[in-house]
C-alpha positions in Angstrom: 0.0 0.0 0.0 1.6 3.4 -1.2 1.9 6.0 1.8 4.0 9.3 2.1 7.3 7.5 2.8 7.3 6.1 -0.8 9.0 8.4 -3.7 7.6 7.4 -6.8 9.6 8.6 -10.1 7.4 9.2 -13.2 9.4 9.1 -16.3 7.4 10.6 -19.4 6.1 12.9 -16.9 5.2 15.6 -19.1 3.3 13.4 -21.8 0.1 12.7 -22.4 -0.3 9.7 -19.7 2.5 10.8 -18.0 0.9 14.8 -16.3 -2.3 12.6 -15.1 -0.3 10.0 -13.5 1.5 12.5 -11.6 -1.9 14.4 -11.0 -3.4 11.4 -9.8 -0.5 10.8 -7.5 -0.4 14.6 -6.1 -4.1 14.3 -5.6 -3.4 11.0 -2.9 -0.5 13.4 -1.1 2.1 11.2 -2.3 5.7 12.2 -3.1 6.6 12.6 -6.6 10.0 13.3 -8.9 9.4 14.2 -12.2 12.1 13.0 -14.8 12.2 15.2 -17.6 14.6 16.6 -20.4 12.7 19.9 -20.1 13.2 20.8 -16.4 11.5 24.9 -17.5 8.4 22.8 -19.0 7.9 20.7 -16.1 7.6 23.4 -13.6 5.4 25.6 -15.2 3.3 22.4 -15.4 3.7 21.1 -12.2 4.1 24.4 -9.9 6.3 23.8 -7.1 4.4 20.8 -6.2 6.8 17.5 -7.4 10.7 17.3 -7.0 12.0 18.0 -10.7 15.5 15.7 -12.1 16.3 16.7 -15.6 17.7 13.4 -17.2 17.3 11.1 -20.3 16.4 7.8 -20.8 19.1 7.4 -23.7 22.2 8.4 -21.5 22.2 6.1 -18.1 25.0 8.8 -16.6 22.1 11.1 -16.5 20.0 8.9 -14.6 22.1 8.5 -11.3 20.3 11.1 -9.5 16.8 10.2 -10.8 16.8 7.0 -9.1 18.2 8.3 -5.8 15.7 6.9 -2.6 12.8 6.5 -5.2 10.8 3.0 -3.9 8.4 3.1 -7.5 9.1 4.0 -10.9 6.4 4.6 -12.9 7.5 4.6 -16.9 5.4 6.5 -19.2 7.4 7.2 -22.1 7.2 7.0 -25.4 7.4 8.5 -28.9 5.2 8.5 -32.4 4.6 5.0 -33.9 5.3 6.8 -36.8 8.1 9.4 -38.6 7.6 12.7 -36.7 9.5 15.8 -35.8 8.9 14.1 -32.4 11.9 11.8 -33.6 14.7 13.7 -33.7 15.9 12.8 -37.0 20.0 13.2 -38.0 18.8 11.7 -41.7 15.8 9.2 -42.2 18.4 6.3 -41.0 19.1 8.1 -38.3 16.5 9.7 -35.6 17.5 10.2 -31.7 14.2 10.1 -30.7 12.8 6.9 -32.6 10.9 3.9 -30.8 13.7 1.6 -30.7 15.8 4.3 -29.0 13.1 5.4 -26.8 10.8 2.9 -25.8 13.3 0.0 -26.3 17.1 1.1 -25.0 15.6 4.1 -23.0 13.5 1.8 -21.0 16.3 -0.5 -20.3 18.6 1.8 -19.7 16.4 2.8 -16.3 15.5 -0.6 -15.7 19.5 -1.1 -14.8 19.8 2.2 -13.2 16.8 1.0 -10.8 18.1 0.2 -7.6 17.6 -3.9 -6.5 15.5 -2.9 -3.3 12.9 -1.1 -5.7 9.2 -2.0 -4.4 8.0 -1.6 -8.0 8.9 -1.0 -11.6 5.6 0.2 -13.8 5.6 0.0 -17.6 3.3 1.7 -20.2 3.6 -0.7 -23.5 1.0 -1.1 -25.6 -1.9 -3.2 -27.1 -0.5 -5.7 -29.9 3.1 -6.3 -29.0 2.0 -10.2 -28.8 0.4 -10.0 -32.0 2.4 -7.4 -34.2 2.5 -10.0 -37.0 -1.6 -9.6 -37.2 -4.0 -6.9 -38.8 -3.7 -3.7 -37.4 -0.9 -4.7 -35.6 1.5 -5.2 -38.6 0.9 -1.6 -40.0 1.5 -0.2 -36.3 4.6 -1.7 -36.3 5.8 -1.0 -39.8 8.8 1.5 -38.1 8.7 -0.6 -35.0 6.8 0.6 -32.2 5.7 -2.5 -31.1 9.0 -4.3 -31.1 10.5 -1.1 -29.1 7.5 -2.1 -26.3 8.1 -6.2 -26.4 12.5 -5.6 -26.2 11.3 -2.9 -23.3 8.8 -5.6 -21.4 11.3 -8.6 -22.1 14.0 -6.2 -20.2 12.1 -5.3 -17.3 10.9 -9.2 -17.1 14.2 -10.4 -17.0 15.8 -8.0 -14.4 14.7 -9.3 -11.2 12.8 -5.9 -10.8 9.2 -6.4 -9.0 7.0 -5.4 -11.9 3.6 -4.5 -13.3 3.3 -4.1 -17.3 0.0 -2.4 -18.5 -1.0 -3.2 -22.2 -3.6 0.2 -22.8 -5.6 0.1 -26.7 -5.5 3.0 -28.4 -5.3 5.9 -26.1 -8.3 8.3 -26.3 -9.2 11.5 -24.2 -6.3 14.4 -24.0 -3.6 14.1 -24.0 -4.5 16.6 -21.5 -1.5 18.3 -22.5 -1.4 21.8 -19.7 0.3 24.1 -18.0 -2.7 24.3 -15.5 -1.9 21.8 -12.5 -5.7 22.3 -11.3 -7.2 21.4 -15.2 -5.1 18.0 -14.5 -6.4 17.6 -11.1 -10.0 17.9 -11.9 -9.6 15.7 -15.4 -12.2 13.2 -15.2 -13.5 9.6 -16.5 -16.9 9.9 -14.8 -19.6 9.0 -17.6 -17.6 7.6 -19.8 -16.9 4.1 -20.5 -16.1 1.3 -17.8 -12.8 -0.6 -17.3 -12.2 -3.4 -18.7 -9.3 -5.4 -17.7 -7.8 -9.1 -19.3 -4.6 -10.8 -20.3 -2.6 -12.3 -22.9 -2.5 -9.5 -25.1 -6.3 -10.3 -26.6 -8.3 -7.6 -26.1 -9.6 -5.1 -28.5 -10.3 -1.4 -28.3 -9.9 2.5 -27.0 -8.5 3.1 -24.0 -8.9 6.5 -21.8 -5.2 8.4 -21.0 -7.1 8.9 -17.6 -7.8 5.1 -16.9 -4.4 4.5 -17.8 -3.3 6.6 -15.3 -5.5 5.7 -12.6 -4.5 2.1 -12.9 -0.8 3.3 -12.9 -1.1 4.6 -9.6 -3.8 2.0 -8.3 -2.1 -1.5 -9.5 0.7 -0.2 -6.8 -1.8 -0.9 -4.0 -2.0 -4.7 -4.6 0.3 -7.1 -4.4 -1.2 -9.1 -6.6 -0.4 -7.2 -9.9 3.1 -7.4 -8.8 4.7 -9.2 -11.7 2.1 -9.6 -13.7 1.4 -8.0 -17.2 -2.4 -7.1 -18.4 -4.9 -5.3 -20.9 -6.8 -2.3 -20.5 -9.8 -1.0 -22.1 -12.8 0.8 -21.7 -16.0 -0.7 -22.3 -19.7 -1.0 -21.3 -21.4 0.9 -18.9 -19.2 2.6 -15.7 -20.1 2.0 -12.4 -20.3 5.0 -10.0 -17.2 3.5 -8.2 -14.2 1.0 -9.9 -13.7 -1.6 -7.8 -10.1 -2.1 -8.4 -9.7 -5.1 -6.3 -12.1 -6.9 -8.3 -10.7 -6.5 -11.6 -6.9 -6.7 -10.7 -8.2 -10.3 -9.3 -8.8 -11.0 -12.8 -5.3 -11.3 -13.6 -3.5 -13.6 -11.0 
């Protein structure tokens, strides 16, 4: 159960998934570091309110600091599935910012800076990386996206790190991209579709940047997601309350 001894690190925290996981976090009084290339962007997002390290994912010496006393990492990065200005590029053979870079090494890269007494090690991957040979999957993956997210799980898997992976569809609502803490405190799924949780990479469909978020945070109150990957989606009616216990039981 997470309490205000725990430091949780969000990497990715000023992307789309990334601001409502630290909102969500904020909003339940827990401490939060930031890790961000853009330390001028993430405090005019998040006020004075989380503990900023500037560092990148593609140069491990930069993570030393990050890591320091931090007892969950929370990894929400990521990049365009596709060719972007988002990539960096040097030439079209060469982009800084691509998916294997990113998502792949990047991710590694802070799964061996993590410290071995870490409590919990949360990845963001994506819907398809179990079936990236299959309609839509195959054109997702056409620059790689979805290998970058299977080499990033198969790292985390194999480094002895307690872990959660969480498998979203495509994400829908936002990104709630701000420079208003408050507008990311009060974003909201109420009304909208319910949560829909399941394994083996089979499910199909949208998935809320919110939900993905809340089950971020949420999955670290139950020891029973702990190395364990699953699916989200939204589906069906919402109930007035989530009853997280319920559906992470779905997966063990």
């Amino acid at each position: 159960m997470l309490d205000n001894s725990d430091l949780i690190l969000v990497a990715g925290a000023t992307g789309g998934v990334g601001q409502l996981v630290v909102a969500k976090l904020l909003d339940n009084n827990l401490p939060v570091r930031a890790l961000t290339r853009n330390k001028n962007k993430a405090k005019q997002m998040f006020e004075d309110r989380v503990n900023i390290v500037v560092g990148d994912l593609r140069y491990p010496d930069t993570l030393t600091s990050a890591i320091e006393n931090v007892t969950h990492i929370i990894c929400c990065t990521g990049t365009t599935a596709f060719p972007s200005q988002r990539w960096d590029f040097v030439n079209f053979f060469d982009a800084k910012n691509s998916p294997q870079i990113v998502e792949g090494e990047g991710v590694k890269n802070l799964i061996l800076a993590a410290t071995k007494n870490l409590k919990r090690f949360v990845f963001v991957s994506s819907s398809g990386v179990l079936r990236k040979d299959s309609l839509p999957f195959n054109i997702l993956n056409i620059f790689g996206v979805l290998d970058a997210k299977l080499y990033g799980e198969n790292a985390l898997k194999n480094s002895g790190l307690p872990y959660t992976i969480i498998r979203p569809g495509r994400l829908i609502d936002g990104p709630y991209t701000s420079y208003d803490l408050n507008t990311l405190l009060r974003a909201k799924t109420d009304g909208k579709k319910a949560v829909v949780i399941g394994t083996g990479d089979t499910l199909n469909g949208e998935t809320s940047r919110i939900d993905v978020a809340n089950v971020c945070v949420e999955c670290l109150n139950y020891e029973l997601t702990i190395n364990q990957g699953f699916d989200i989606i939204n589906s069906g009616k919402r109930p007035e309350v989530i009853d997280w216990q319920q559906l992470f039981s779905q997966i063990s």
